[in-house]
N, C-alpha and C positions, 0 to 999 in steps of 0.2 A: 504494500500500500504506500502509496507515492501522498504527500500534502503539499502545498506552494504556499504558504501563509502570508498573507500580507496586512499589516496594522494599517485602518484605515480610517478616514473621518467619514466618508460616507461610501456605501456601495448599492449596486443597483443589479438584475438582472432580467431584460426582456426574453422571452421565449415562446417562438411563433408569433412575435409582432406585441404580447401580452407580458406587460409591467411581473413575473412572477417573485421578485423577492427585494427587499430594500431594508437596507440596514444606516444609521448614523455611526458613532463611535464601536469600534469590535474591529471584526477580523473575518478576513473573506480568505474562505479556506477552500483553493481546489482539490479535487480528490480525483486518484485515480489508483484504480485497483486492478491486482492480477490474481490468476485463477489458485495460486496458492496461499492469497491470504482468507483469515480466519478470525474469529473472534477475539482472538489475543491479539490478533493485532488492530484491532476497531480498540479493544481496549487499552492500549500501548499510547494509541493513538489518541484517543478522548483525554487519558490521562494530561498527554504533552500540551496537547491545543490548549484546553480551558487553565490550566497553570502556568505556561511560558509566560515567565516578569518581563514584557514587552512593553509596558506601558510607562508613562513616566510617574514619577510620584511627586509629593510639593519642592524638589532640589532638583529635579528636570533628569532624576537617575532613573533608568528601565529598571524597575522594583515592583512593579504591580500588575496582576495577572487580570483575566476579565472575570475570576471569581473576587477580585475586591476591587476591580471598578463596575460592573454590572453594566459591558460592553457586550453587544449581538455579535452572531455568527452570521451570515452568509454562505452556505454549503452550494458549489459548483462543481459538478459531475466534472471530469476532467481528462480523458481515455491519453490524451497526448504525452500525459506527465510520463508515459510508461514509451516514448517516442527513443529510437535506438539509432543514431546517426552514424555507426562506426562505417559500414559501407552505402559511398554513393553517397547521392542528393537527396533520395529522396529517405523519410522517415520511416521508418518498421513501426508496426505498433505489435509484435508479434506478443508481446509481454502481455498488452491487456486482455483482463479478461474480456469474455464475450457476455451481452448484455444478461444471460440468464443467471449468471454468475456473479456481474458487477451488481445489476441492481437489489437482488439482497443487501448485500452486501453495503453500497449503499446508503440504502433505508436504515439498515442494522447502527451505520456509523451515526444518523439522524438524531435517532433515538435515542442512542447513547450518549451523543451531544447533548440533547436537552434535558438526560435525566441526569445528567454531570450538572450542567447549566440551573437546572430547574424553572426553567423556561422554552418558548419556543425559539426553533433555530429557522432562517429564512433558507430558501431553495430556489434554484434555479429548478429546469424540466430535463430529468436523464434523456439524454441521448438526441435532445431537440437542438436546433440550432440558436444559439446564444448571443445577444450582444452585453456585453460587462463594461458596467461603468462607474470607475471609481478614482477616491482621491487617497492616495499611499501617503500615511504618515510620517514621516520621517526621513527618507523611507525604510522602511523595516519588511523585510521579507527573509522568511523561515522556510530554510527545505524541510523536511523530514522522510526518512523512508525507516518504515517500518524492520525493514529485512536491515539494518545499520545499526543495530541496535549494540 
């Protein structure tokens, strides 16, 4: 499981032409998954996103996660993050999983987010075409792969 984290002041995501997700302060997390991840790593995962001290505190230090600022998520399906450039132009995506697989998978991370969170998490629409529109904090952007552990 692949994340692109980015701390942002607002984010946005249309899908099929339709407003599907909008967030102010938090973190727009894309996700992408391969056929051998699994709940430990949704939960690897959940853990790292809602606790990464990415935020600033009152001395302007990254000290503050979005469980003590009570910043939103933004979850965006993301099949690319698993793109494989070593040969050639053009991208492999042979890594990710295929949608019966990713979207459990998914929903699962969803979930998990917001029972971490205890709130709702915004979404983009798996698998639909996307336009993302945001303003990067800092800027602050977080790989994470789960299999790096």
């Amino acid at each position: 499981m692949r994340l692109l984290i980015q701390r942002v002041s607002h984010a946005s995501v249309i899908a099929n032409g339709v407003l599907s997700g909008k967030i102010g302060d938090g973190l727009l997390v894309f996700a992408g998954f391969e056929e051998s991840d699994n709940e430990k790593d949704i939960e690897y995962a959940v853990k790292k996103v809602i606790n990464l001290r990415i935020f600033d505190d009152s001395q302007g230090v990254m000290n503050l996660s979005l469980l003590t600022t009570g910043g939103d998520i933004l979850l965006v399906s993301q099949f690319t993050l698993h793109a494989s450039t070593k040969k050639g132009n053009r991208p492999s995506y042979i890594k990710s999983a295929p949608p019966k697989i990713a979207i459990p998978l998914y929903n699962s991370f969803k979930e998990a987010l917001e029972k971490g969170l205890n709130r709702e998490v915004q979404t983009g629409v798996f698998g639909a075409e996307m336009k993302v529109s945001l303003l990067n904090e800092g800027p602050v952007t977080i790989w994470i792969d789960t299999k790096e552990r």
